[in-house]
C-alpha positions as CSV (number, residue, x, y, z in Angstrom):
1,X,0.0,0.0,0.0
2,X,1.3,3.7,-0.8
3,X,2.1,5.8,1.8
4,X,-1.0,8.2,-0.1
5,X,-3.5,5.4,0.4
6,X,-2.4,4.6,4.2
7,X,-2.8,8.7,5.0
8,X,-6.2,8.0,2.9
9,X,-6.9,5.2,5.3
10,X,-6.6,7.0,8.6
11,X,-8.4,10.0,7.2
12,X,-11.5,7.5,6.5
13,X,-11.2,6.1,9.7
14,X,-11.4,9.5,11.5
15,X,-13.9,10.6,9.3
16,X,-16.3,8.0,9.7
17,X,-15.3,8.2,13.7
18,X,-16.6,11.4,14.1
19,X,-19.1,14.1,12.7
20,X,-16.2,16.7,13.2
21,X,-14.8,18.6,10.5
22,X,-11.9,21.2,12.1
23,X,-10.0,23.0,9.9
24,X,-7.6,24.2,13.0
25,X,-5.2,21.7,14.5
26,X,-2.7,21.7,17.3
27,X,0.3,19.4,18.3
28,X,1.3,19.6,22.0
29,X,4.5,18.8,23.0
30,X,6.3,17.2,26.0
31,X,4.2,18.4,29.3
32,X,1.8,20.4,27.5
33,X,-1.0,17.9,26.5
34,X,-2.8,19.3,29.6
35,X,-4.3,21.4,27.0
36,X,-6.3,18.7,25.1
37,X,-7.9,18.6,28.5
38,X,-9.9,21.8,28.2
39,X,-11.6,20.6,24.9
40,X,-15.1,20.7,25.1
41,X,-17.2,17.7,24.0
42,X,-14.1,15.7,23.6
43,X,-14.3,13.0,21.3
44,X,-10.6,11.0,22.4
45,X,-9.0,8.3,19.8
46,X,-6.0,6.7,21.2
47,X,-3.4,6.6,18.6
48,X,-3.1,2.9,18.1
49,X,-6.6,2.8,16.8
50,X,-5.6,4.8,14.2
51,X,-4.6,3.0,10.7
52,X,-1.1,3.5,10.1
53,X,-0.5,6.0,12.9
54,X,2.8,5.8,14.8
55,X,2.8,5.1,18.7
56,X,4.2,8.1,20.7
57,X,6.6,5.8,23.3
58,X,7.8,9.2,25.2
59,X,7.1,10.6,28.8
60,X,4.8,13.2,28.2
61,X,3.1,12.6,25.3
62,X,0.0,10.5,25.9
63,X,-0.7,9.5,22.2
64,X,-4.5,10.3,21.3
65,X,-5.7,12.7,18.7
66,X,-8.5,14.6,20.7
67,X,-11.4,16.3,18.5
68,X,-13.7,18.8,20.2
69,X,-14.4,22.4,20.6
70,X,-12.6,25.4,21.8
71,X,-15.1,28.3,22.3
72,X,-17.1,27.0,19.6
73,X,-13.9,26.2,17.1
74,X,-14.3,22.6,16.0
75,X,-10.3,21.2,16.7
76,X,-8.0,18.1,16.5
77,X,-5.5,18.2,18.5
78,X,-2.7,15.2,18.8
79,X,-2.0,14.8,22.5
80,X,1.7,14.5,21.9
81,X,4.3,13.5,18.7
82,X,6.7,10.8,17.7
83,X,10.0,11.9,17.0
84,X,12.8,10.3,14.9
85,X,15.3,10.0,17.9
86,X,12.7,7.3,18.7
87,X,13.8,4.8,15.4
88,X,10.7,6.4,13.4
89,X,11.7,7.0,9.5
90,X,10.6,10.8,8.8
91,X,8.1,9.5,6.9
92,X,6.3,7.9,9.9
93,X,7.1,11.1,12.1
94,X,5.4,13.2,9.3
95,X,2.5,10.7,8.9
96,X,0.2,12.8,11.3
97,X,0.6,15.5,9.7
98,X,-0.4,14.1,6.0
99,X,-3.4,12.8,7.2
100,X,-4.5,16.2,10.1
101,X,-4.0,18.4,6.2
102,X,-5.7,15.6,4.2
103,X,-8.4,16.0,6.9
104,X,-9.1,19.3,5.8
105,X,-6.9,21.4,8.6
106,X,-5.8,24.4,7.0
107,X,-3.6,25.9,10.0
108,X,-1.6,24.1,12.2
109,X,-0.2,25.3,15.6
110,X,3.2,23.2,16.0
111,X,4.3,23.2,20.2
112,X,7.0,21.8,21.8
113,X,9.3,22.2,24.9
114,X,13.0,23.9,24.1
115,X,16.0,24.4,25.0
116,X,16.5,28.3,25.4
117,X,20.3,29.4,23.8
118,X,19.4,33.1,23.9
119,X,21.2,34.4,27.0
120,X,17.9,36.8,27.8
121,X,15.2,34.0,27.9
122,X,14.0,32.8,31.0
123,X,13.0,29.3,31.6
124,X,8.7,29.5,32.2
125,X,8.5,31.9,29.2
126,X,6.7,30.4,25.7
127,X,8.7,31.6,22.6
128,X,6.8,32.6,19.2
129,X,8.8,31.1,16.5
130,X,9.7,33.0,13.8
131,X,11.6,30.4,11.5
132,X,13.9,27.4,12.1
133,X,17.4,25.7,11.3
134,X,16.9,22.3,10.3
135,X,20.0,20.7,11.4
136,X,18.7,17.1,11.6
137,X,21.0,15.9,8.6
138,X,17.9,15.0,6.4
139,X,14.3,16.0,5.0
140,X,11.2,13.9,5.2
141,X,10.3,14.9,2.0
142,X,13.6,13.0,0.2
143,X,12.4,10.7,-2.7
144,X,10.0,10.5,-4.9
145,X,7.3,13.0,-4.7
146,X,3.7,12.6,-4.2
147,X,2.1,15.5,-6.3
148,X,-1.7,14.7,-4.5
149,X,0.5,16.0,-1.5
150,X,2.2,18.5,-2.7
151,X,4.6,20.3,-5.2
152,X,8.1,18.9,-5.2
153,X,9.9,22.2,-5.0
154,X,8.3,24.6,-2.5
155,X,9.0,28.0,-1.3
156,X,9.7,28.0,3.1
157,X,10.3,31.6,3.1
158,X,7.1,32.0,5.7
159,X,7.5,28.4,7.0
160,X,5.4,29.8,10.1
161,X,2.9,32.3,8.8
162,X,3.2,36.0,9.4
163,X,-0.6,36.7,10.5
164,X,-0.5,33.9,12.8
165,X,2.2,35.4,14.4
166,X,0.8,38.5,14.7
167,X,-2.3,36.7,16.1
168,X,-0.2,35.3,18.7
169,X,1.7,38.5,19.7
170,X,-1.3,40.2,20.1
171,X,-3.2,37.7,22.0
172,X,-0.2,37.4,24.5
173,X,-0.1,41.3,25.0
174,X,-3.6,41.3,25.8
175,X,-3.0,38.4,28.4
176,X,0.2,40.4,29.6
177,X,1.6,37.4,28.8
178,X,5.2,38.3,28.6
179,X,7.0,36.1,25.1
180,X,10.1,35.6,23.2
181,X,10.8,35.4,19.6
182,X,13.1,33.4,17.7
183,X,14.5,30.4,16.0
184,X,13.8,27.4,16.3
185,X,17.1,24.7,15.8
186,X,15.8,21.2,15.3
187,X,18.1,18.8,15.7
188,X,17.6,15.1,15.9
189,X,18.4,13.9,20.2
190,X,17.8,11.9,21.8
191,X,20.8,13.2,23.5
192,X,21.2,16.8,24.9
193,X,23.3,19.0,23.0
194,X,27.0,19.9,24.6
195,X,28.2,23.3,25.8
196,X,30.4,23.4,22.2
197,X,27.2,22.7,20.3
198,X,25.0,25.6,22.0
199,X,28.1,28.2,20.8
200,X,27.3,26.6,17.5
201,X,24.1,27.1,17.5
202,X,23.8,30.3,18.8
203,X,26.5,31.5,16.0
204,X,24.4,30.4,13.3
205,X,21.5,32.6,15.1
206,X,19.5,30.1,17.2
207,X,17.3,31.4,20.1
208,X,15.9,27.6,21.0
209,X,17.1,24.6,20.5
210,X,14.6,21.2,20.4
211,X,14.2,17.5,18.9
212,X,10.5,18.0,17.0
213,X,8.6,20.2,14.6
214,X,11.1,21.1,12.1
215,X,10.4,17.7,10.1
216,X,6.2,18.5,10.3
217,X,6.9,22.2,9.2
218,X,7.8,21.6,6.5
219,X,5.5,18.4,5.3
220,X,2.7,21.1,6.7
221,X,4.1,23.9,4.4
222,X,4.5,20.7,1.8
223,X,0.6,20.5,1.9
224,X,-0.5,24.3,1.7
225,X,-1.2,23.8,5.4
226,X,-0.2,27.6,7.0
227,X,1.8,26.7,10.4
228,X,2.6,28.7,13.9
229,X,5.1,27.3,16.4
230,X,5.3,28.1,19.7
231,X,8.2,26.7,22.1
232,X,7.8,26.4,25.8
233,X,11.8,27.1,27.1
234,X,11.4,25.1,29.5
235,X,15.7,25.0,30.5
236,X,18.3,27.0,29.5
237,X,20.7,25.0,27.1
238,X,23.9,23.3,28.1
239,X,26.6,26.0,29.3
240,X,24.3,28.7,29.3
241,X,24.1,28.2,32.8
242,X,26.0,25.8,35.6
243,X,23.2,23.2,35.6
244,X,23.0,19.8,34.2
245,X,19.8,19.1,31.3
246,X,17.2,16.2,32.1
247,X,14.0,15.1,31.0
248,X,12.0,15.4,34.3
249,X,12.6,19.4,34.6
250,X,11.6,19.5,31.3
251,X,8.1,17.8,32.3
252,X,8.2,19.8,35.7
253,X,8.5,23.5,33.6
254,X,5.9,22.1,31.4
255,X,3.3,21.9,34.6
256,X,4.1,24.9,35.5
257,X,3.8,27.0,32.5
258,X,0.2,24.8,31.2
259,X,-1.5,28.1,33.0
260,X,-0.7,30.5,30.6
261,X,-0.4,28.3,27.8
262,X,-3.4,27.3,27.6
263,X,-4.7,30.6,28.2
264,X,-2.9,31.2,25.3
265,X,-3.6,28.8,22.7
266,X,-8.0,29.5,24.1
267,X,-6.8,33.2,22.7
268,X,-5.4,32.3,19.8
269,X,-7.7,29.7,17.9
270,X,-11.0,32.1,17.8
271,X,-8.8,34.5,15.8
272,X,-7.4,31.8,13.6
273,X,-11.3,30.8,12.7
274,X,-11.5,34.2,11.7
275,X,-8.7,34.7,9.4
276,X,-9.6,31.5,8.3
277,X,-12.8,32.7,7.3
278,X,-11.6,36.0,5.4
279,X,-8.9,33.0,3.8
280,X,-12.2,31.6,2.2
């Protein structure tokens, strides 16, 4: 079977699953599926049910797609990700993705917990991307193309979309919600980076450093689908400061911050319903 025909598959399934038809989408990272919480009249399919779908096998990332409202915006959102640190092929990390835009989403909000390299973030603080190195040594777009996907050569000079950045901004100001901006490095883990690395990156201009959303980006982008990513820094980056990196402050930074992330992402969809609607 063609990996057009397994998306086509899953999309069936979750079409005839539910009624829903959301053209917004969100992907939580690690510690911030409390979100998919909040959805009202939750409708909650466990990954594995899924055809074709990958298994998220990370702390942190329960693994079900969650469709429901927020406000009255029908949503999917995918209570956490797989990465490729965990022996997925790109293709199977970008599988999701393929089958949220063949579902009709038209904006995707990419989230994840990073690594902060700028010397002025604070851990706690969400970041608004603003574009991305990909630095994971490959594309999940090599080989043939599918055209009933996408073109094969495709312009990423707005990889995250300008008006849903804007959205964003503003939503946070009116919050008084205080944000960074940046970029995003992906890189692939599923070790930390060293103290030597973080220079690197922060040479080439990188203001976060994580392990996700580059890959999906750019399938989304792929697809026509318009993308905004927003980082929770959860710890600052080897060498920035005197303090080792693990997995559990990560989570812990991620409980802390849910507050005003989720009062974040309840401000931002309504407005993304609306430019979708002037989009039409």
């Amino acid at each position: 079977m063609s990996e057009f025909d397994k998306v086509q598959t899953a999309v069936e399934f979750l079409r005839h699953r539910s009624g829903l038809r959301p053209r917004i989408a969100v992907v939580l990272g690690s510690g911030l599926g409390a979100f998919a919480d909040q959805i009202a009249n939750r409708q909650v399919v466990p990954y594995p049910e899924i055809p074709h779908f990958p298994r998220s096998t990370v702390q942190g990332h329960s693994g079900n797609l969650v469709l429901g409202e927020v406000g009255k915006v029908p949503v999917a959102v995918m209570q956490g990700r797989v990465h490729y640190y965990e022996g997925y092929s790109m293709q199977e990390v970008t599988f999701p993705t393929k089958v949220l835009a063949r579902l009709g989403i038209r904006r995707l909000i990419f989230t994840n917990a990073a690594g902060g390299i700028n010397k002025r973030f604070k851990p706690g603080r969400l970041m608004i991307i603003e574009d991305h190195l990909n630095l994971q040594s490959t594309n999940p777009l090599l080989g043939p193309n599918e055209d009933r996907f996408g073109l094969r050569f495709f312009d990423m000079s707005e990889a995250y979309d300008p008006r849903m950045r804007k959205v964003a901004s503003a939503a946070a100001r009116k919050l008084t919600l205080s944000v960074h901006r940046g970029i995003y490095a992906g890189l692939t883990g599923p070790s930390y980076e060293t103290p030597a690395e973080i220079r690197m990156l922060r040479t080439l201009g990188a203001d976060a450093v994580g392990m996700s959303t580059v890959p999906e980006v750019i399938v989304a982008n792929h697809m026509g689908v318009k993308c905004l990513g927003i980082s929770c820094i959860t710890n600052m980056a080897a060498g920035v400061i005197k303090q080792k990196v693990n997995h559990e402050e990560v989570m812990l930074m991620g409980e802390r911050v849910k507050g005003d992330f989720i009062r974040l992402l309840r401000a931002i969809i309504p407005r993304l319903e609306e430019l979708d609607s002037q989009d039409q």
